[in-house]
C-alpha positions in Angstrom: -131.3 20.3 39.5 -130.9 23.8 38.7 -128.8 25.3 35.6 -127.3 27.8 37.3 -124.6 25.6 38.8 -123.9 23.8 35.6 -122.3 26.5 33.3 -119.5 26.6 35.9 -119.3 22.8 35.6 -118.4 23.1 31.7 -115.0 22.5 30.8 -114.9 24.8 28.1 -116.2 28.0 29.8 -113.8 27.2 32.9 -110.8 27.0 30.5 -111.8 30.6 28.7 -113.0 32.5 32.2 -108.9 31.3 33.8 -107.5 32.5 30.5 -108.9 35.0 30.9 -108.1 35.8 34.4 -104.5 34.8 33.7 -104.4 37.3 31.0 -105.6 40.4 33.4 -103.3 39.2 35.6 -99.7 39.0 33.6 -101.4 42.8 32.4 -101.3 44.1 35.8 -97.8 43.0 37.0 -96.6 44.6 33.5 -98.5 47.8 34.8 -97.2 47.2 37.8 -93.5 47.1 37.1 -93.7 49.5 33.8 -94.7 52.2 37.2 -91.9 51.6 39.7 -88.8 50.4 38.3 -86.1 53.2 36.3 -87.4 54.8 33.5 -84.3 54.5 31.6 -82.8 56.9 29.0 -86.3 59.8 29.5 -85.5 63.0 30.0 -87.5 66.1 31.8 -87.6 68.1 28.9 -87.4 65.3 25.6 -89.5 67.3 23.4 -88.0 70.2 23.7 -84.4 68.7 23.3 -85.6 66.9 20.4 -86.9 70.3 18.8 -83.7 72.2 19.1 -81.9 69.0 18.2 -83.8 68.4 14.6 -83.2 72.7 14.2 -79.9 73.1 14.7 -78.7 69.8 13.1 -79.2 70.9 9.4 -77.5 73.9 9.8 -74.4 71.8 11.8 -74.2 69.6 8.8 -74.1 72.9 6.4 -70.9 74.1 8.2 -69.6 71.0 9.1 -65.8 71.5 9.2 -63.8 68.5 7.4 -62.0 67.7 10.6 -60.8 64.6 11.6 -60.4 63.1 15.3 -58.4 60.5 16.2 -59.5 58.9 19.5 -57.2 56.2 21.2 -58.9 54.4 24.0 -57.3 52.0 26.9 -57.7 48.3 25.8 -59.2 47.3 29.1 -60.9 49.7 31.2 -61.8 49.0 35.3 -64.2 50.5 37.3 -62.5 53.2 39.7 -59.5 53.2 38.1 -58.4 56.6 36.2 -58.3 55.7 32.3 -56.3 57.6 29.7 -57.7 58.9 26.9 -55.8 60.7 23.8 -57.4 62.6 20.8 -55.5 63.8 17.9 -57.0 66.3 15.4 -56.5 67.4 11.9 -57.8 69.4 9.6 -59.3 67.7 6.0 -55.8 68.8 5.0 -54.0 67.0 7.2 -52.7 70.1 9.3 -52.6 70.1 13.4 -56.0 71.9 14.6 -55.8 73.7 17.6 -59.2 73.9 18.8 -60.5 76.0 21.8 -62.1 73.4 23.8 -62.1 69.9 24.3 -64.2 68.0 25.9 -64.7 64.3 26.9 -68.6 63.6 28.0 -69.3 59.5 29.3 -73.1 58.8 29.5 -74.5 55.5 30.6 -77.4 54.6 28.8 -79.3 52.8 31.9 -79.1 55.8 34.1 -78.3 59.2 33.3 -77.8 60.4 37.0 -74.2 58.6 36.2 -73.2 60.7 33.1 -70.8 63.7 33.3 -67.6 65.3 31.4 -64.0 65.8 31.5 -62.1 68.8 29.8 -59.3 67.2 28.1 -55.5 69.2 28.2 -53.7 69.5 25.5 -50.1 67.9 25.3 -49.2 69.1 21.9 -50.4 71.2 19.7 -53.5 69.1 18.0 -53.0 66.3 20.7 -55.1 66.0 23.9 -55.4 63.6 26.6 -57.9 63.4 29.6 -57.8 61.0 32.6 -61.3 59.5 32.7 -62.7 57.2 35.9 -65.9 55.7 35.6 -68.0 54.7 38.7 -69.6 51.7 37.5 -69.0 48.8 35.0 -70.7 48.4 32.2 -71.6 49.9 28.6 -70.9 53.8 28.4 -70.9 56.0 25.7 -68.1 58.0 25.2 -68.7 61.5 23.5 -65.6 63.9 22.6 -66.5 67.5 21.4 -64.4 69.7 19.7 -64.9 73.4 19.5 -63.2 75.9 17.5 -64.3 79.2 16.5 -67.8 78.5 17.6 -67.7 75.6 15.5 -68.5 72.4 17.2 -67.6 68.8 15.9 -67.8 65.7 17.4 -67.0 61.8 18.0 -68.7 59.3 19.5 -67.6 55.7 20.5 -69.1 52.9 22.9 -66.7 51.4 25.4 -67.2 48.5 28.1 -65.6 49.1 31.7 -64.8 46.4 33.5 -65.6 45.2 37.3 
């Protein structure tokens, strides 16, 4: 009898070699799948964003203006159907700001070809509303600028549309 045929009749050695294999294998499809499906939330130029992002963020916290916005959102929100939203501003001092522009931007964290902005039109002075429709259900984040003076401030919030 020769021993070359017995070390593939151990039980042991059989066990280790299809772990083995089984562990190569579940490695591949994760390859596999990490390579063709979306790649999410990454950007062409993410190192470059994130440069100008950590550079000009100390010096928007310096002149940060003590303004407050107000945003009122719809309580349910439907895919393809126009939503209203309002933003009221103030100054820290509780006076009506009257900023230059204002501007709604809705990104969707699963796919960025989907993200876009609104310009929101003032219906007082200090009060703005813009009429928003979103193409797809889901989580979306909701991003309203204001800019005055070349002074930029912001608010963010996270919404669900529904189907």
């Amino acid at each position: 009898m020769s021993k070359s045929g017995s070390l593939f009749k151990n039980p042991t050695l059989v066990i280790w070699g299809a772990l083995l294999a089984a562990f190569f294998a579940a490695n591949g499809v994760f390859i596999y799948l990490a390579m063709s499906s979306n790649p999410g939330l990454v950007v062409d130029n993410y190192y470059e964003r994130g440069q100008d992002y950590e550079k000009h963020m100390l010096q928007r916290r310096a002149n940060a203006p003590d303004w407050q916005l107000e945003l009122t959102v719809a309580d349910r929100i439907k895919r393809a159907t126009p939503a209203i939203f309002e933003l009221v501003t103030r100054s820290g001092g509780h006076e009506v700001l009257n900023p230059d522009k204002v501007t709604v931007f809705a990104y969707r964290p699963t796919d960025a070809k989907y993200d876009f902005a609104t310009p929101m039109t003032a219906l007082s002075s200090g009060s703005y509303r813009a009429e928003v429709t979103f193409p797809l259900p889901g989580n979306w984040d909701l991003l309203v600028t204001v800019e005055k003076d070349g002074i930029e401030h912001s608010a963010a919030r996270r919404i669900q549309v529904a189907d």
